[in-house]
C-alpha positions in Angstrom: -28.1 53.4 49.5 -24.8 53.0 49.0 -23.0 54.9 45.1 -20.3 52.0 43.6 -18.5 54.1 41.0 -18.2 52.1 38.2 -14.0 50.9 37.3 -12.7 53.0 34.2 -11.9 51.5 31.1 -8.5 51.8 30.5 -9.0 51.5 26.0 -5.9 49.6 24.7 -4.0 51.0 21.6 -6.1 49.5 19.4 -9.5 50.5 20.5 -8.2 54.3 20.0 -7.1 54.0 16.5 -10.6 52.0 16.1 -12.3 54.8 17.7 -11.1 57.1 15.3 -12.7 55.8 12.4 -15.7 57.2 14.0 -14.5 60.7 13.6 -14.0 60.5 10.1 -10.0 59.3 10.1 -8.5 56.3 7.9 -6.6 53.7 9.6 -4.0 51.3 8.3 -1.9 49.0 10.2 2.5 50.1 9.9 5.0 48.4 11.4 5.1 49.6 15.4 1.8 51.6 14.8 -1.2 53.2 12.6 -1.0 55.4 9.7 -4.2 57.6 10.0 -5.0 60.1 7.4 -8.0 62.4 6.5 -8.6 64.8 3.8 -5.0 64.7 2.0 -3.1 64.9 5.2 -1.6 62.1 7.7 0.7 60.5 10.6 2.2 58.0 12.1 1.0 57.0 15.2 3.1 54.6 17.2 2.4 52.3 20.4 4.3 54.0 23.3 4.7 52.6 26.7 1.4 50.7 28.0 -0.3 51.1 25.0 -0.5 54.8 24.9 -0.7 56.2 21.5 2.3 58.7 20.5 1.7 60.7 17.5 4.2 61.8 15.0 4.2 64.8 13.1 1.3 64.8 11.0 1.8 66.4 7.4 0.7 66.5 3.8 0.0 63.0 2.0 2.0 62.8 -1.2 1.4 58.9 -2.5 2.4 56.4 0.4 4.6 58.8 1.7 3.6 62.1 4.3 5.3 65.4 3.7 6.4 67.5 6.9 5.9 70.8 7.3 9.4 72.8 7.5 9.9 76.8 7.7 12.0 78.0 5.0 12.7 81.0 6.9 9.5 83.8 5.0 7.2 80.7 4.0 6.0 77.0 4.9 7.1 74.2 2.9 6.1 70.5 2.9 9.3 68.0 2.3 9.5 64.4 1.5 12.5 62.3 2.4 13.6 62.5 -1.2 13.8 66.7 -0.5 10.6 67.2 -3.1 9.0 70.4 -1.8 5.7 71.9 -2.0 4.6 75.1 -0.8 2.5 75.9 2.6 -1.0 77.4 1.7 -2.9 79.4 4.3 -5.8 76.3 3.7 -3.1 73.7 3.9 -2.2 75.2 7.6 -5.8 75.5 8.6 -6.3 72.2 7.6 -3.4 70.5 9.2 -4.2 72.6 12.4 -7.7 70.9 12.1 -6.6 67.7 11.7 -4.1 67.6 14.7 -6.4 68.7 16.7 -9.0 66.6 15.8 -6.6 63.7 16.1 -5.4 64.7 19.4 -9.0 64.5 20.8 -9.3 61.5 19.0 -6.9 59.7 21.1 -7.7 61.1 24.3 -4.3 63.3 24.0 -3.6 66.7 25.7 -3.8 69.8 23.4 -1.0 71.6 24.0 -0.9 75.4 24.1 2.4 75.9 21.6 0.6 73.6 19.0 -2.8 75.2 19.1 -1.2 78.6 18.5 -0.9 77.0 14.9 1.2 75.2 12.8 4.9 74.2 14.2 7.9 72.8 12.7 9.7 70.0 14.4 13.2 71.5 12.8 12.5 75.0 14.1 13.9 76.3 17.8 11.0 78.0 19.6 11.4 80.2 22.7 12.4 78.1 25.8 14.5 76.0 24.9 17.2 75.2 27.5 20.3 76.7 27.0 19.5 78.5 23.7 21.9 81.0 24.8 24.4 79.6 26.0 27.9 81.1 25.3 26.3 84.9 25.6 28.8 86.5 27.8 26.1 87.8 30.0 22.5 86.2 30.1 19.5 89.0 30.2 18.2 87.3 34.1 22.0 87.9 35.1 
């Protein structure tokens, strides 16, 4: 006998943003993507190159707008574009963590290892970062 293997389904961007609704997320059309929220939080998620889904950083839902998360340097804040801000709670960041995760699976998306750690700010310089220190005299590797 002789196995075929059947052709994978490549899903189009629009059949992952409909499959999320199975796992609990809202979904509204926005202009070059999908607003998805669940339980008070939310993101933009917008059609990258052949249809793969890019998320955006996913944050606390205040109205029609979605707060990011920012470090204030000894606690968490959420900010709107107008600069409102609204404290981090440990359940807010256990919650967000949740629901990128969740979103990630969702849309068939790596987890990567920096972001499951727990909550990260797209303002804040973590380790690695190429040339971080340059303009030190000597480098430590040097």
């Amino acid at each position: 006998m002789f196995f075929r293997r059947e052709t994978p389904r490549i899903l189009s961007f629009d059949d992952k943003i409909g499959a999320l609704r199975n796992l609990g997320f809202e979904t509204a059309k926005a202009p070059n993507g999908a607003r998805i929220s669940r339980k008070g939080f939310g993101a933009f998620v917008k059609e990258g190159p052949a249809g793969a889904p890019e998320p955006g950083e996913p944050g606390l839902l205040m109205g029609e707008h979605i707060a990011g998360l920012v470090d204030g340097g000894y606690q968490k804040f959420f900010l709107t574009h107008d600069n409102h801000k609204v404290p981090a709670l440990a359940e807010h960041l256990k919650a967000i963590h949740t629901f990128q995760e969740d979103l990630y699976e969702g849309l068939g998306l790596p987890s990567l290892y920096n972001l499951s750690l727990g909550s990260v700010c797209k303002d804040h310089l973590y380790d690695r970062v190429k040339d971080r220190d340059k303009g030190v005299p000597t480098r430590a590797w040097e």
